[in-house]
C-alpha positions as a Markdown table, in Angstrom:
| # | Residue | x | y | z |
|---|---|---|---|---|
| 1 | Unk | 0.0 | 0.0 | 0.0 |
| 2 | Unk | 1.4 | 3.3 | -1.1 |
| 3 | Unk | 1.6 | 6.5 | 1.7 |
| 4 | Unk | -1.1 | 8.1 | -0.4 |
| 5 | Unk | -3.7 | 5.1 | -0.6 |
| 6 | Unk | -2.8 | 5.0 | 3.6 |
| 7 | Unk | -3.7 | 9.0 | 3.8 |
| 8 | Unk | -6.9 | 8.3 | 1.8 |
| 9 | Unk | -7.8 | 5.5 | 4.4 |
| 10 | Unk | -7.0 | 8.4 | 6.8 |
| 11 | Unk | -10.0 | 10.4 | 5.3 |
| 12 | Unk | -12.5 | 8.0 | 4.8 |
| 13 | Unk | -11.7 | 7.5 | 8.6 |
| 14 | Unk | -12.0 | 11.2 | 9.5 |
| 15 | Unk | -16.0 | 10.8 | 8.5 |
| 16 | Unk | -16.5 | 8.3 | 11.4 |
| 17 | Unk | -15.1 | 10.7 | 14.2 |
| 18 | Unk | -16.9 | 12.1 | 17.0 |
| 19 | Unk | -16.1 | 15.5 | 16.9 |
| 20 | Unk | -19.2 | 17.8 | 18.0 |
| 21 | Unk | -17.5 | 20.3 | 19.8 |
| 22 | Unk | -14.6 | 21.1 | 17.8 |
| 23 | Unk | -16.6 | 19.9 | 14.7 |
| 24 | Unk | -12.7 | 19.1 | 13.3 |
| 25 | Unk | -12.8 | 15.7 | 12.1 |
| 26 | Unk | -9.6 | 14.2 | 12.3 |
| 27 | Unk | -9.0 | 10.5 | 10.8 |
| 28 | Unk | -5.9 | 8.0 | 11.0 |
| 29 | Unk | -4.5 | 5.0 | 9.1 |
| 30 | Unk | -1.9 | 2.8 | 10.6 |
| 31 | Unk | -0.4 | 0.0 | 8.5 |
| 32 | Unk | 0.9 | -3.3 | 9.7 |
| 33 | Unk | 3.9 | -5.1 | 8.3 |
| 34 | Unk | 1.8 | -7.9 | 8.1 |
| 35 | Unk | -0.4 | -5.8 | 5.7 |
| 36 | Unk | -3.1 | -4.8 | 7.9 |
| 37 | Unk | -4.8 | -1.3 | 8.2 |
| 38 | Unk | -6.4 | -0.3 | 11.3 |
| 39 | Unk | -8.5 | 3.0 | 11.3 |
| 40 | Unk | -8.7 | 5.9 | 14.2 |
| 41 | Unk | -10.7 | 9.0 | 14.6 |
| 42 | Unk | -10.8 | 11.3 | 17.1 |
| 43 | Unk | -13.4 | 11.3 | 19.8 |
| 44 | Unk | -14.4 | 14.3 | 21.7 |
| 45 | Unk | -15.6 | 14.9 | 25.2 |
| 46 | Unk | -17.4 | 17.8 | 26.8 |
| 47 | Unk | -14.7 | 17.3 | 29.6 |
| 48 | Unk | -12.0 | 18.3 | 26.9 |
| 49 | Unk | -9.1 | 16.7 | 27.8 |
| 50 | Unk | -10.4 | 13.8 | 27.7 |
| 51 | Unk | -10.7 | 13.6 | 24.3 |
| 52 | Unk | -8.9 | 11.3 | 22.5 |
| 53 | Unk | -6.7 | 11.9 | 19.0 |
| 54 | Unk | -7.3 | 9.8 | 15.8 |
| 55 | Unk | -3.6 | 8.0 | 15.6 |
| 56 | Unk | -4.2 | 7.3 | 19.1 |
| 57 | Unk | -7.5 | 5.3 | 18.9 |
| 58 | Unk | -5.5 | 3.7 | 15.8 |
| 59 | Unk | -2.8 | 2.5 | 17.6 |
| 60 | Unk | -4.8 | 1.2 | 20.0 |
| 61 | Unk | -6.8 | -0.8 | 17.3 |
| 62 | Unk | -3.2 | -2.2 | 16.8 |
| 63 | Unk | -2.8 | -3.2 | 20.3 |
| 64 | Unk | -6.1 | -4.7 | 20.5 |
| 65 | Unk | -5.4 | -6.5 | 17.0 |
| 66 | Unk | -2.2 | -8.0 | 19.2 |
| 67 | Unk | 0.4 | -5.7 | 17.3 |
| 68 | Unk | 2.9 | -3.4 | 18.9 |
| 69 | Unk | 6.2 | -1.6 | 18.5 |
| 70 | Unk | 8.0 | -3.4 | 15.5 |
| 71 | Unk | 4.8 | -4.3 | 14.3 |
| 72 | Unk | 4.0 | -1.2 | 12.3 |
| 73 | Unk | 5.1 | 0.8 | 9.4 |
| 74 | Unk | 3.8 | 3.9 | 8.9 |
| 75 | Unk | 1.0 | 6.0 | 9.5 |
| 76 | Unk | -1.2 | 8.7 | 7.5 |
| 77 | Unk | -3.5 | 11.4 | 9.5 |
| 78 | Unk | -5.6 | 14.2 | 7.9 |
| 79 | Unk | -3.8 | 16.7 | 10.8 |
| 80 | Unk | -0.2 | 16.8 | 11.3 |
| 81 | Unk | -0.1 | 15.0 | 15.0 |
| 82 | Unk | 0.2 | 16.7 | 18.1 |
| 83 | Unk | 3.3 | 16.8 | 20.4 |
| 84 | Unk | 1.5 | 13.7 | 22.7 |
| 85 | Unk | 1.1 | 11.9 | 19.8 |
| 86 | Unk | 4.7 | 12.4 | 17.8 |
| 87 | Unk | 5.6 | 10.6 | 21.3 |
| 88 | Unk | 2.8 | 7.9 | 20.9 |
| 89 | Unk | 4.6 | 7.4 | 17.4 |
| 90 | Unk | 7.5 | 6.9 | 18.2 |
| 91 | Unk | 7.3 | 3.7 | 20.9 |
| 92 | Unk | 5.7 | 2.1 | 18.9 |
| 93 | Unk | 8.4 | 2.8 | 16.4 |
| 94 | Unk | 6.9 | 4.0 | 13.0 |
| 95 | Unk | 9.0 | 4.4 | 9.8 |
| 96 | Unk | 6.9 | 7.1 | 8.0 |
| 97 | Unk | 3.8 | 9.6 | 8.9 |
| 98 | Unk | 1.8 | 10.9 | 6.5 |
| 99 | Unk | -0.1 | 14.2 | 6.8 |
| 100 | Unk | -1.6 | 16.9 | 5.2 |
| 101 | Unk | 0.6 | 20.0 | 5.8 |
| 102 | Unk | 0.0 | 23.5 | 4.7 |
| 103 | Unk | -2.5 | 21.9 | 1.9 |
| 104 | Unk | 0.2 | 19.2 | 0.8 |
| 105 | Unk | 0.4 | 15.5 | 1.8 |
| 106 | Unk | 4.1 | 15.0 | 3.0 |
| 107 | Unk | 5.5 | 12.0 | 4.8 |
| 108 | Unk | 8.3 | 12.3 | 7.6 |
| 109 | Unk | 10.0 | 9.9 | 9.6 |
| 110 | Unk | 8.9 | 10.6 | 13.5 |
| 111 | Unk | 12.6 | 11.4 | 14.4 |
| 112 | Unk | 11.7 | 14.4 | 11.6 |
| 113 | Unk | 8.5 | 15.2 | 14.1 |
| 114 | Unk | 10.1 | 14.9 | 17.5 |
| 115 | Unk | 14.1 | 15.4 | 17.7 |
| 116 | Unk | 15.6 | 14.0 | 20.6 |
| 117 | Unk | 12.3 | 11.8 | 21.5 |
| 118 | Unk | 12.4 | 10.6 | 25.0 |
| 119 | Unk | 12.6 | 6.7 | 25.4 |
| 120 | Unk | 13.0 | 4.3 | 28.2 |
């Protein structure tokens, strides 16, 4: 699967999110190296922060699915991801992100996203 057939999983994704408050309707894509896709969207709360991002209901599709760190290859998500979720990306050790940046889809590796990532 190419990084842009990933990103348009991404957007088909973004239409099942719950987002009434922000009404910003973010969608995810994570791919497998077994092949897989798994789909996240973010879900909103009135209690804000407990809202929870797209790649982050995606990944844990993955874990669910019984994959984790190693087991996955990139990722594509209609916003570029937050600070939380750059970190979130890189345990579970991504190769590529894709995202839609200043109108364009771009990829990056996470160590692009989030220099000097902290890790255990």
């Amino acid at each position: 699967m190419t990084d842009r057939e990933l990103y348009e999983r991404a957007v088909a994704a973004a239409q099942r999110a719950y987002a009434p408050y922000s009404n910003y309707f973010v969608g995810a894509a994570v791919l497998a190296r077994d092949g897989q896709v798994l789909e996240g969207a973010n879900v909103e709360n009135a209690a804000y922060p407990l809202g929870v991002c797209a790649e982050k209901t995606a990944l844990a599709g993955a874990v669910v699915a019984g994959l984790g760190p190693g087991d996955l290859e990139a990722i594509a998500i209609t916003a570029s991801p937050c600070g939380g979720c750059r970190q979130w990306l890189h345990e579970f050790r991504l190769e590529r992100v894709t995202y839609l940046h200043d109108g364009e889809v771009v990829t990056r590796t996470v160590a692009e996203l989030l220099p000097d990532a902290w890790a255990l």
